[in-house]
C-alpha positions as CSV (number, residue, x, y, z in Angstrom):
1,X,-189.4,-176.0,-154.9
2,X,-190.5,-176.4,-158.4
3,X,-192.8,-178.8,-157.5
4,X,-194.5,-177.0,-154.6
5,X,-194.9,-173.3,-157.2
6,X,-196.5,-175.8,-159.7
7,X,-199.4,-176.7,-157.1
8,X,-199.6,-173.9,-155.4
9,X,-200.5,-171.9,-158.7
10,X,-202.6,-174.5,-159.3
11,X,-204.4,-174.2,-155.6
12,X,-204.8,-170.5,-156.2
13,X,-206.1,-170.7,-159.6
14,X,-208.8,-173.3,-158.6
15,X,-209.6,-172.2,-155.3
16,X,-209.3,-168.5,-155.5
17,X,-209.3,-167.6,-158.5
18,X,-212.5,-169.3,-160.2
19,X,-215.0,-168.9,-157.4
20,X,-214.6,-165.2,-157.6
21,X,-215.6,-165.1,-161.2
22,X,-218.7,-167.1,-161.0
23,X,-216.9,-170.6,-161.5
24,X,-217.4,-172.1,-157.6
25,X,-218.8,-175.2,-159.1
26,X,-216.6,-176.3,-161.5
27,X,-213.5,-175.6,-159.6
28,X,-215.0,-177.7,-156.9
29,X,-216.4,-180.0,-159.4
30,X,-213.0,-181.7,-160.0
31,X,-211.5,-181.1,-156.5
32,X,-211.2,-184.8,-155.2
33,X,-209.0,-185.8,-158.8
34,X,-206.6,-183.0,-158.6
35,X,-206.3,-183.8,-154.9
36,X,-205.7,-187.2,-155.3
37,X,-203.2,-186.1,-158.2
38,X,-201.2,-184.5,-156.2
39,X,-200.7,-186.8,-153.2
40,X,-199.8,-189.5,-155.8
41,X,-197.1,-186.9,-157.5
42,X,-196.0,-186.2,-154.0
43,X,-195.6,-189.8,-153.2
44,X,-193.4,-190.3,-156.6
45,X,-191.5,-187.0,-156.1
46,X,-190.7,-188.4,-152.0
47,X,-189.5,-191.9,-152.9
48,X,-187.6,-189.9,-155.8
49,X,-186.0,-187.6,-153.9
50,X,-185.6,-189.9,-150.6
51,X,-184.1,-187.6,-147.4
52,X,-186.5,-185.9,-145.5
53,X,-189.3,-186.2,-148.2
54,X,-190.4,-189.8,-147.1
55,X,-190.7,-188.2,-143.1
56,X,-192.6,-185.7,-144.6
57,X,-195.1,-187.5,-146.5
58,X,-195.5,-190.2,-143.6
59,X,-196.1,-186.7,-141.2
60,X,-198.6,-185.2,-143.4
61,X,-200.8,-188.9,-143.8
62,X,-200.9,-188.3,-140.2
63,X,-202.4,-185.0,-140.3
64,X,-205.9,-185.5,-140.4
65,X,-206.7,-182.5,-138.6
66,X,-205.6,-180.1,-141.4
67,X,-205.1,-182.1,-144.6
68,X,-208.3,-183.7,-146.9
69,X,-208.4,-187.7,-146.8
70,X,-207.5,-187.7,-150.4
71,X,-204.1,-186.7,-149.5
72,X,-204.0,-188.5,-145.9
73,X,-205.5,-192.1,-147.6
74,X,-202.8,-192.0,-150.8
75,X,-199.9,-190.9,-148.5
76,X,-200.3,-193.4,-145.8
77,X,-199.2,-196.4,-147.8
78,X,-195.6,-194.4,-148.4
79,X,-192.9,-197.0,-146.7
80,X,-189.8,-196.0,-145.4
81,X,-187.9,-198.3,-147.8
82,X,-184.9,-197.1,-150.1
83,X,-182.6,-198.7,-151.7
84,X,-179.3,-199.7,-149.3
85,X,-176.6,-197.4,-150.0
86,X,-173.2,-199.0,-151.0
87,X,-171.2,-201.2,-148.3
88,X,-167.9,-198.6,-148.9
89,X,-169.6,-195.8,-148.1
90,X,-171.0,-196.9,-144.5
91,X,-167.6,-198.5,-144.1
92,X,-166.2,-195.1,-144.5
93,X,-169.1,-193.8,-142.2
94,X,-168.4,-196.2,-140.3
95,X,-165.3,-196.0,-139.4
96,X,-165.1,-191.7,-139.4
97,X,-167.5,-191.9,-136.4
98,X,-165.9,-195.0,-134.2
99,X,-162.2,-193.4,-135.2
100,X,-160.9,-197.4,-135.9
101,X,-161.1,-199.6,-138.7
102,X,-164.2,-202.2,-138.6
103,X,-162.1,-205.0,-137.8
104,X,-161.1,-203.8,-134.7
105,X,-164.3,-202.4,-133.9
106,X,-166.1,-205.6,-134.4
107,X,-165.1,-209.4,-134.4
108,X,-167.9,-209.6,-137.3
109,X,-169.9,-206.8,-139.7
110,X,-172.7,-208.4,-142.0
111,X,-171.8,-206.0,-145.2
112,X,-175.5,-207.0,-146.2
113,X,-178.2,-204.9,-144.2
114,X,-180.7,-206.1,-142.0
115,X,-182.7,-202.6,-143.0
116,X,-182.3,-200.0,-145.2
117,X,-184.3,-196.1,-144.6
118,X,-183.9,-192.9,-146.0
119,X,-181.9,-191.7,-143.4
120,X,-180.3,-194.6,-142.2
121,X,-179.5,-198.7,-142.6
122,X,-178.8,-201.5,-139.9
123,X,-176.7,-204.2,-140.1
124,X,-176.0,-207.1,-137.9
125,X,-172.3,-207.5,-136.3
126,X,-170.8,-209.0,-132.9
127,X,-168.6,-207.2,-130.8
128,X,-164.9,-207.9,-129.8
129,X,-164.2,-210.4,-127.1
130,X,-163.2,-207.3,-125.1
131,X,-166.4,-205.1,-126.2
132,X,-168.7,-208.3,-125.0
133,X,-167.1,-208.5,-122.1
134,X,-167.8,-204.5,-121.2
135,X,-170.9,-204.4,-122.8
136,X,-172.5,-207.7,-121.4
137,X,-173.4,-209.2,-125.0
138,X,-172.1,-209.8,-128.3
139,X,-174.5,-210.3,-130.9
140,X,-175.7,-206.6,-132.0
141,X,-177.4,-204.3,-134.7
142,X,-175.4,-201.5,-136.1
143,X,-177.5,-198.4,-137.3
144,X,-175.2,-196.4,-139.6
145,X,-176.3,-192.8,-141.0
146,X,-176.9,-192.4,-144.7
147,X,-173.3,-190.0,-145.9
148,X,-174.3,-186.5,-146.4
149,X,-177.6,-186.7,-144.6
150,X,-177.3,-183.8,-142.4
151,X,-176.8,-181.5,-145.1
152,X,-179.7,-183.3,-147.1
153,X,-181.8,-182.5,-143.9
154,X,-180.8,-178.9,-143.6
155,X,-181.7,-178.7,-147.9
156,X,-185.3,-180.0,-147.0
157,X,-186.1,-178.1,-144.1
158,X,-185.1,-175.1,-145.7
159,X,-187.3,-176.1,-148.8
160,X,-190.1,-177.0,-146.5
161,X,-189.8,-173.2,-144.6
162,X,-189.5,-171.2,-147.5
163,X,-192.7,-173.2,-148.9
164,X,-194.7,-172.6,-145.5
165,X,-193.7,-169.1,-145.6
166,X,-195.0,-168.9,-148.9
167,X,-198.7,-170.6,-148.0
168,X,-199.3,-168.5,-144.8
169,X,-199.4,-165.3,-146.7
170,X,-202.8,-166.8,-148.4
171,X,-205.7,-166.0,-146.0
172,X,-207.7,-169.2,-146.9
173,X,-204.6,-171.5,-145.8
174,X,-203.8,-169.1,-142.5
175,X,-207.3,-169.0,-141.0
176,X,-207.2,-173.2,-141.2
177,X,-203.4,-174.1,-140.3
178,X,-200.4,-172.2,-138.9
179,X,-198.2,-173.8,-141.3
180,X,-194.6,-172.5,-140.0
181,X,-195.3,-174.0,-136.7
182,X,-196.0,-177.0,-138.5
183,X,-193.5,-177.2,-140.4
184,X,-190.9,-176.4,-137.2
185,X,-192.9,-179.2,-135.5
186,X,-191.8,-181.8,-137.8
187,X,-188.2,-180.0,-138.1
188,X,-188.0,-180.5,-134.5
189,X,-188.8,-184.2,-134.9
190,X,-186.9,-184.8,-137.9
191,X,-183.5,-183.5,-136.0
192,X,-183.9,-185.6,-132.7
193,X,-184.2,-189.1,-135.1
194,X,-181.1,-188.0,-137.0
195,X,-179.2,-188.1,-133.6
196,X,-178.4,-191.4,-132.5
197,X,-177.0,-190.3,-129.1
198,X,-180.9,-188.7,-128.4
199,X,-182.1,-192.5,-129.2
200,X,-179.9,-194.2,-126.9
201,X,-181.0,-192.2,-124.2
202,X,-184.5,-192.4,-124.7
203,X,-183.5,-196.2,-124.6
204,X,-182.3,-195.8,-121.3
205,X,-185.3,-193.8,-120.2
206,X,-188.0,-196.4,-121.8
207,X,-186.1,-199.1,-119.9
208,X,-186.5,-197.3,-116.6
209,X,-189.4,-196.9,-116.4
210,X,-190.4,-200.3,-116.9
211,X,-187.6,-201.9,-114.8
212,X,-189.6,-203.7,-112.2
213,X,-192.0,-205.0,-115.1
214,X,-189.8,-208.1,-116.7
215,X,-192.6,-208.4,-119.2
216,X,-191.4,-205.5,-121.4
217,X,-187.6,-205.4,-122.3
218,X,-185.4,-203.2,-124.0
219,X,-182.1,-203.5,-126.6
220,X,-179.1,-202.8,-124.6
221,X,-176.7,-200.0,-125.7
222,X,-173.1,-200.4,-126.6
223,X,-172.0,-197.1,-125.7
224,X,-168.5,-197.9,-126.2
225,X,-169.5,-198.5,-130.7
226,X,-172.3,-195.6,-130.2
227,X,-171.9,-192.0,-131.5
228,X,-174.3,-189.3,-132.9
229,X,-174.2,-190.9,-136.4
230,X,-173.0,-194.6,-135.4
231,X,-175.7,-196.5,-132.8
232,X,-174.8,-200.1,-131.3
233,X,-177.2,-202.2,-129.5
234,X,-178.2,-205.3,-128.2
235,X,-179.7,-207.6,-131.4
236,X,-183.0,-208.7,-129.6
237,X,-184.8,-209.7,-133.0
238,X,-187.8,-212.2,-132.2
239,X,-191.3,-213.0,-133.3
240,X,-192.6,-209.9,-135.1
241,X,-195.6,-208.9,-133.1
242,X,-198.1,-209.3,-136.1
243,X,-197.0,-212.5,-136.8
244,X,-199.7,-214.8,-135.8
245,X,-198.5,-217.9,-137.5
246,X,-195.3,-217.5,-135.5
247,X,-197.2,-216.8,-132.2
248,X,-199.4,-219.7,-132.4
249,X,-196.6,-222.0,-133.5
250,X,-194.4,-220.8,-130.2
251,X,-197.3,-221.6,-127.9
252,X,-198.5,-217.8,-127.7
253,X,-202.0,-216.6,-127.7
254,X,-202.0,-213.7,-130.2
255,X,-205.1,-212.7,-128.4
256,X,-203.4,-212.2,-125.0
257,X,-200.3,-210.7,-126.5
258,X,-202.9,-207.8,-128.1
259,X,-204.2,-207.1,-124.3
260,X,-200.8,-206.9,-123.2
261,X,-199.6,-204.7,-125.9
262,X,-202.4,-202.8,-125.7
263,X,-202.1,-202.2,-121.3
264,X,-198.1,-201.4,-121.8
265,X,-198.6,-198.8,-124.2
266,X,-201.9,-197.1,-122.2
267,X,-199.3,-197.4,-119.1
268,X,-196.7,-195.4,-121.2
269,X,-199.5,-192.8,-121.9
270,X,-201.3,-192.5,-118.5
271,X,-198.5,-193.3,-115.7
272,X,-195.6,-192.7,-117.0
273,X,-196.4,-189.8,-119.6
274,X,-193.6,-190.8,-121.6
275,X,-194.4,-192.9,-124.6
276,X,-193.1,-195.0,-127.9
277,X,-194.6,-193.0,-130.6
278,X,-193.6,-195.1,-133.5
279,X,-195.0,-198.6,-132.3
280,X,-195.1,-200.2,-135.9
281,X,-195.1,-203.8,-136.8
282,X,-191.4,-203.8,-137.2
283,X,-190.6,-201.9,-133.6
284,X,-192.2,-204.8,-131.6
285,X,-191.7,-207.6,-130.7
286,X,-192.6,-210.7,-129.0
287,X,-189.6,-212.7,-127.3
288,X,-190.1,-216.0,-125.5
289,X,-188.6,-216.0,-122.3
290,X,-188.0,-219.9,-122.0
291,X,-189.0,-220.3,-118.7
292,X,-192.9,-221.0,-117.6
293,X,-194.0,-217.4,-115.3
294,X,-197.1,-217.2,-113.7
295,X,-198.6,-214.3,-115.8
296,X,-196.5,-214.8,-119.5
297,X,-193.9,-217.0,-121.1
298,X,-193.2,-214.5,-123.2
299,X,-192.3,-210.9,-123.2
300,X,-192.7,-207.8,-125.3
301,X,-189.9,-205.6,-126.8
302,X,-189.4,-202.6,-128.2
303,X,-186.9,-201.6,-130.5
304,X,-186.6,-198.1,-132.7
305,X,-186.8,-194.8,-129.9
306,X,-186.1,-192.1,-132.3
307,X,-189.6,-190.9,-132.0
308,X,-190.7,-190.7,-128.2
309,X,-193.7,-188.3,-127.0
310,X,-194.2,-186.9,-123.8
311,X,-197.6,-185.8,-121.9
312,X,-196.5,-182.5,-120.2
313,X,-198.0,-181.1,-117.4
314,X,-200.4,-178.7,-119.2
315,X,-201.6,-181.3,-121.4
316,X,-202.1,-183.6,-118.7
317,X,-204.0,-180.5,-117.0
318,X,-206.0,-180.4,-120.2
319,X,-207.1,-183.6,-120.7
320,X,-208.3,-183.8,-117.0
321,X,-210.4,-180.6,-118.1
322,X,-212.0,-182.9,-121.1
323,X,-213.1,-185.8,-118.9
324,X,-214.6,-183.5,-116.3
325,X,-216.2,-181.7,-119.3
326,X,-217.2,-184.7,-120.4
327,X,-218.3,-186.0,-116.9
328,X,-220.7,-182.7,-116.5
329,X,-221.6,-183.1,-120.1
330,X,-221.2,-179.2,-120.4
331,X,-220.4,-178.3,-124.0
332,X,-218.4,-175.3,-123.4
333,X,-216.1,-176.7,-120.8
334,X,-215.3,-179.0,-123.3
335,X,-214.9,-176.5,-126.2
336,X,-212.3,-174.7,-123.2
337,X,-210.4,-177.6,-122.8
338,X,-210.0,-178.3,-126.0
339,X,-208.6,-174.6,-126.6
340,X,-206.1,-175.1,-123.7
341,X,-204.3,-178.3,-124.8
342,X,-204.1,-176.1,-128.2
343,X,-206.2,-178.2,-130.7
344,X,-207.9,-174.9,-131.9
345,X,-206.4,-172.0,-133.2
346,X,-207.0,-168.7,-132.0
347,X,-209.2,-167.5,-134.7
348,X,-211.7,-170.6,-134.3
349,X,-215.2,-169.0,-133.7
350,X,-216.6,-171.9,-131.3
351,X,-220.6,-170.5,-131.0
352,X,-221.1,-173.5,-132.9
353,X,-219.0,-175.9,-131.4
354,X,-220.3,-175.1,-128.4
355,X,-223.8,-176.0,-129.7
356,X,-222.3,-179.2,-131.9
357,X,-221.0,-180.5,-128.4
358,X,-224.0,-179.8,-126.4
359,X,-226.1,-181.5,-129.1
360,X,-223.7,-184.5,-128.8
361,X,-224.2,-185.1,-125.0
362,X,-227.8,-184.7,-125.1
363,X,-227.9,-187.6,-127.6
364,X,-224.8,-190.1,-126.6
365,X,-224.5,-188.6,-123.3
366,X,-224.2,-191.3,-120.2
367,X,-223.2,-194.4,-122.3
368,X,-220.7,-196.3,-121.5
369,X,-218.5,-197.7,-125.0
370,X,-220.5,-200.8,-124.9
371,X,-223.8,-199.0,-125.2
372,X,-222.5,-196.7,-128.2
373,X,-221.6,-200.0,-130.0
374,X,-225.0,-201.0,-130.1
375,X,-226.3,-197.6,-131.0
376,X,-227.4,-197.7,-134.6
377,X,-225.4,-196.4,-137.1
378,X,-227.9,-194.2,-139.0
379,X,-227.5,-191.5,-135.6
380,X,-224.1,-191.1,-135.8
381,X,-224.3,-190.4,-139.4
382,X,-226.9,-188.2,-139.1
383,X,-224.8,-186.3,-136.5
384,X,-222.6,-186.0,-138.6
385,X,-224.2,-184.4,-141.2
386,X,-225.8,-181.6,-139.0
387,X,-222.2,-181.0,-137.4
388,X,-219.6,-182.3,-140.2
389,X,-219.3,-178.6,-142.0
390,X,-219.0,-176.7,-138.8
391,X,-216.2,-179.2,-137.1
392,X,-214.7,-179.0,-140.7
393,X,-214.7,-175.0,-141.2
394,X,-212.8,-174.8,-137.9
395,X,-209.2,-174.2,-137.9
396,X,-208.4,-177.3,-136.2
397,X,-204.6,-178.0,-135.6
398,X,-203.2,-181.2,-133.6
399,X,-200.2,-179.6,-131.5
400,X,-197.0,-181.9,-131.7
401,X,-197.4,-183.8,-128.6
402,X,-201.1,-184.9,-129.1
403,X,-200.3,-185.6,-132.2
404,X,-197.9,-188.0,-131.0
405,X,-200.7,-189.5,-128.7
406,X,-202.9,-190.0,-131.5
407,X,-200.6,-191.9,-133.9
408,X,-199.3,-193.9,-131.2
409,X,-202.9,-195.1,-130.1
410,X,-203.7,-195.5,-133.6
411,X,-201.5,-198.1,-134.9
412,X,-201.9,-199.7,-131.0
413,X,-205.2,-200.1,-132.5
414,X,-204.1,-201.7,-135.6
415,X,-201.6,-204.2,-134.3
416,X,-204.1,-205.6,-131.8
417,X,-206.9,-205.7,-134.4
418,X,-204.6,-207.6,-136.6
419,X,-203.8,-210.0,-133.6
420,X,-207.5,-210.4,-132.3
421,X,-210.3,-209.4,-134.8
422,X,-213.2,-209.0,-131.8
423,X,-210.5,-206.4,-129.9
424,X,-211.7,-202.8,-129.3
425,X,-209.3,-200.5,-128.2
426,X,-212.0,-198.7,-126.2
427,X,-212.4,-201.7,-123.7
428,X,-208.5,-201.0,-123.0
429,X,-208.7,-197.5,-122.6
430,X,-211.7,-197.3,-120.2
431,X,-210.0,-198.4,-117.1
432,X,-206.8,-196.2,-118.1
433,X,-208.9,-193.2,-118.2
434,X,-210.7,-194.2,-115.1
435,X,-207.6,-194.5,-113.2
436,X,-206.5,-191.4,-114.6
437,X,-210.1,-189.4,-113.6
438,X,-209.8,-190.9,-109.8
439,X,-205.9,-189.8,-109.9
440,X,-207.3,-186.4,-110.6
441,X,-210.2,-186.4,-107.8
442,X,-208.6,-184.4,-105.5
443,X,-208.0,-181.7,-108.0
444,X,-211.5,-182.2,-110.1
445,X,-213.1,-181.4,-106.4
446,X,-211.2,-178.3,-106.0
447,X,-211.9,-177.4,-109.5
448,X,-215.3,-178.0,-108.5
449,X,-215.5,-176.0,-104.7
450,X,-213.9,-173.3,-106.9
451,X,-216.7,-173.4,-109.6
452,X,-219.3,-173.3,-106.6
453,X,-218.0,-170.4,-104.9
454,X,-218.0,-168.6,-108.3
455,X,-221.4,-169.6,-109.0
456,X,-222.3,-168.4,-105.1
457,X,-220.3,-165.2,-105.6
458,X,-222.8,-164.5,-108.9
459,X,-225.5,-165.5,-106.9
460,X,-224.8,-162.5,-104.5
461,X,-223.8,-160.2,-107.0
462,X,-227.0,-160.7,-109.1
463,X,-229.2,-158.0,-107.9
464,X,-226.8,-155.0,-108.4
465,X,-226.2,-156.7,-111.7
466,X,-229.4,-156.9,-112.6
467,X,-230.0,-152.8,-111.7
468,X,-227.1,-151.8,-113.7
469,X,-228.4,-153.6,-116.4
470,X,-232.0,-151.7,-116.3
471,X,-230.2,-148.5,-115.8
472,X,-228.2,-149.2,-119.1
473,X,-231.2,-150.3,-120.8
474,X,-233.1,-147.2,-119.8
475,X,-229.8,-144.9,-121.1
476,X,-230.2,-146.7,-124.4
477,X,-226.3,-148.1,-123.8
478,X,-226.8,-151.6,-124.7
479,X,-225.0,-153.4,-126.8
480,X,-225.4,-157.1,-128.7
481,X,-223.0,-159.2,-129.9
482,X,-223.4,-161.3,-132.4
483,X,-220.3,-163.4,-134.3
484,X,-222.4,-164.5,-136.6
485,X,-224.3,-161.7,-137.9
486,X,-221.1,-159.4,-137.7
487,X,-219.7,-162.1,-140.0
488,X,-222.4,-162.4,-142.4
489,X,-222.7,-158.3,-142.6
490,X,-219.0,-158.4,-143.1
491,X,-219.3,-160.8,-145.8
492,X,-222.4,-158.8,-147.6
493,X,-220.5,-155.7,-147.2
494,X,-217.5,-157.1,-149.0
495,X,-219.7,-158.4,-151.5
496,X,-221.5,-155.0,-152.3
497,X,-218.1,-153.7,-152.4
498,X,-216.8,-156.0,-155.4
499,X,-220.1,-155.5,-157.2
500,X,-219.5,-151.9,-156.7
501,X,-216.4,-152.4,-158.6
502,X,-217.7,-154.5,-161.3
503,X,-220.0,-152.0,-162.4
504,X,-217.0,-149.3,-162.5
505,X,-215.0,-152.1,-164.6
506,X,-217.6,-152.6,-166.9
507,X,-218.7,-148.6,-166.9
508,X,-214.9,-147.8,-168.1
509,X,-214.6,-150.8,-170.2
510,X,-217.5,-150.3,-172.6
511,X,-216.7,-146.2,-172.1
512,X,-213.2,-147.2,-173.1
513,X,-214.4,-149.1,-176.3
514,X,-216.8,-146.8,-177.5
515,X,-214.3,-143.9,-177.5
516,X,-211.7,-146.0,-179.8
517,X,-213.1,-144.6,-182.7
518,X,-213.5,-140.9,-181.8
519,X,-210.5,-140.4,-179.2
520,X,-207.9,-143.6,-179.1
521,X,-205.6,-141.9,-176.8
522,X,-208.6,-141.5,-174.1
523,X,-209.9,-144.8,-175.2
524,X,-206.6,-146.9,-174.1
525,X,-206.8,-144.8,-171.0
526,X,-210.1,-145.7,-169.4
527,X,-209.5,-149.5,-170.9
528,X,-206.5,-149.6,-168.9
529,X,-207.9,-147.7,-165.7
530,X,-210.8,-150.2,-166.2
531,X,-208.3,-152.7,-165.0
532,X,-208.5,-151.6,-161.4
533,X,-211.7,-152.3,-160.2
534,X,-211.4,-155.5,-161.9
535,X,-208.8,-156.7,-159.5
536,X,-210.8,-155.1,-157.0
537,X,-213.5,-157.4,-157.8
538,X,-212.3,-160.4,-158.8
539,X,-209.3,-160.9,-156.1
540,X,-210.7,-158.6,-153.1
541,X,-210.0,-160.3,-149.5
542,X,-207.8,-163.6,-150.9
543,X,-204.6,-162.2,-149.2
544,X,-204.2,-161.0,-146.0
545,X,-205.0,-162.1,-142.4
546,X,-207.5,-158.7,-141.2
547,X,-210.9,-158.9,-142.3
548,X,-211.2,-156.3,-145.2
């Protein structure tokens, strides 16, 4: 809490504060360092504090859609690696959740961890004769719950609401990011991982859907040794995914195991909507099956489901918006579809959006990915030059499940490109989203009969539309509207308003100090009254959420 007052008085000071006096360049001047500062006190204060801070600083390098990459680029190097809390204590864990001593539990327990995290450690143990035989294996990782972590977790989140309650009251945060949704986003994420029982049966799920695929495998769960804090499953350690030395030294192609891993997760996304959000380095990896197949001697597994997504049905509806948008190259279907799957807040003004995205079809339009490798680099910077301050003024927020989407296909990307330097990811993802558009046919040519008859019905409509219009012209009764003047007007009139008020101050300041001498009393009075329209000035329109 302390830390989070410190920066946000330093935030409004900075940001608030100094422009209104006349000091917009050298509060921006130093921006990027005290940005940077405070991602790398943030980092310290996490690993410091351990808990839920760690999960938080991993979710915000995520969050490139609200935070600046000075923040994103120093948090995204923050591991979840703490020191192993002491053997006793997860005995005692241990042992409270299973309701039996260890030894009877288990015919071995490793007292050394495989793994240690903030909210959790593994360790490696076999079951009993008896729990082999009704679980169908022995050898097994034990994930045992940090003591005391639930009510660690329910400190932090309360911190982390009382902060974002804080934040949303300043009008230059709220127009950009709804922070207490935010912040129940990654609550809501942050409880489900703390659950073991959740895990196991995501698992399960995973392992369903591909059970007719023997190229993908799953750990087992030992449900018997498995409770909400204690979770027992199958040890299926292997080659760790990224590890091309080991590939290549086990016969494997590290090039074909990137096209794989790349298909399987694009298959999670696109037919089964239900996805491994979390697929690190260290939660795949490759197993060799020992017998020569057809298509692979080798197969991939997943470990680690305490983050899953899902692609619901109005996402799903949304993205098949976006590619028909796309498709039609129509800039405001796309800006619509964007607004349905929630990316933009209800405040966005999207005039020039709208006009961003049209621009962007007329000059990458039609290419396939191949073609917009070859494109020269010097467009897409310029493009981003015209566009970059009016995508970045926008109050852009990733909701939780396309955030998911996005983290999982980005570190997809990075594993393969650490397996195969010439992979793209958008050579996967083509066919996927092919598949997905033809899936969608049926519905796109409704969509599209639908738009037709609209158009037709306006077609019909057009002359009795066009006579009202001439009537209302001829009254003198019609009206323009125009965001952006409005906002420009509203922003003059503001300013007229605050110089208003400056004069006043500096009328009853000087008035004040020139009547000192004859009339102290009177003096104090208007010096004090002076103070007023100074606040007026300086501070009018930084709180609030209406337009002033």
């Amino acid at each position: 809490m302390r830390f989070a007052m410190r920066y946000i008085a330093q935030m409004w000071w900075f940001e608030l504060v100094l422009p209104r006096i006349g000091f917009a360049r050298l509060a921006a001047r130093g921006r990027t360092a005290r940005l940077t500062e405070l991602a790398q006190r943030f980092h310290g204060l996490a690993v410091e504090l351990g808990g839920l801070m760690i999960k938080v600083g991993q979710f915000l390098s995520s969050r490139l859609d609200v935070l600046p990459p000075e923040i994103t680029t120093e948090l995204a190097g923050l591991q979840d690696e703490v020191p192993p809390v002491d053997f006793d204590q997860i005995r005692v864990r241990a042992e409270g959740e299973l309701g039996m001593p260890l030894e009877r539990a288990f015919a071995r327990f490793d007292p050394t961890p495989v793994a240690a995290a903030s909210l959790g450690q593994a360790h490696r143990a076999r079951l009993t004769p008896e729990g082999a035989a009704d679980a169908g294996f022995a050898d097994v990782i034990v994930k045992v719950q940090r003591p005391g972590i639930d009510e660690i977790v329910d400190i932090d989140l309360s911190a982390l609401r009382r902060v974002a309650g804080w934040l949303s009251r300043v009008r230059v945060v709220s127009d950009h990011v709804d922070l207490p949704a935010l912040v129940e986003e990654f609550a809501h994420t942050s409880l489900q991982e703390i659950d073991y029982l959740h895990e196991a049966a995501n698992a399960e799920r995973f392992a369903e859907d591909f059970a007719d695929d023997a190229s993908v495998t799953v750990p087992a769960i030992a449900w018997e040794r498995t409770t909400r804090r204690v979770l027992t499953l199958s040890d299926v350690t292997a080659i760790k995914i990224t590890d091309v030395a080991g590939l290549r030294s086990a016969g494997i192609d590290p090039a074909e195991v990137a096209g794989r891993f790349a298909e399987v997760m694009f298959e999670q996304l696109f037919d089964h909507g239900y996805f491994h959000a979390d697929p690190h380095p260290g939660n795949v990896f490759v197993t060799p099956s020992g017998e020569e197949r057809a298509e692979h001697a080798w197969q991939l597994t997943f470990v680690d489901f305490g983050m899953m997504g899902e692609v619901d049905d109005e996402l799903r509806k949304g993205l098949r918006r976006l590619l028909i948008a796309v498709a039609a190259r129509d800039g405001q279907a796309l800006v619509d579809s964007i607004q349905d799957v929630g990316v933009l807040l209800p405040s966005a003004d999207t005039t020039q959006l709208e006009r961003a995205m049209t621009q962007l079809f007329a000059r990458f339009g039609g290419m396939g990915f191949a073609q917009l490798r070859t494109v020269d680099p010097r467009e897409f910077r310029d493009f981003a030059e015209e566009f970059g301050s009016v995508v970045r003024s926008l109050p852009f927020q990733l909701p939780d499940s396309f955030l998911l989407v996005i983290r999982s296909m980005s570190l997809t990307s990075g594993v393969c490109s650490s397996l195969d330097p010439d992979f793209n990811i958008w050579d996967a993802v083509e066919p996927f989203a092919g598949r997905l558009l033809r899936a969608e046919s049926g519905n796109a040519l409704r969509e599209l009969s639908t738009q037709a008859l609209a158009v037709a019905g306006a077609t019909v409509r057009m002359p009795q539309r066009f006579d009202s219009l001439v009537t209302r012209i001829e009254q003198g009764r019609v009206t323009v509207t125009t965001p952006e003047i409005d906002r420009r007007l509203g922003r003059l009139e503001r300013l007229v308003r605050r110089a208003v008020s400056a004069v006043l101050f500096a009328g009853l300041m000087i008035g004040g100090v020139l009547l000192l001498p004859l009339n102290l009393p009177l003096g104090i009075v208007l010096m004090a009254v002076s103070a007023v329209p100074f606040l007026h000035a300086a501070f009018a329109g930084a709180f609030g959420h209406g337009s002033r």
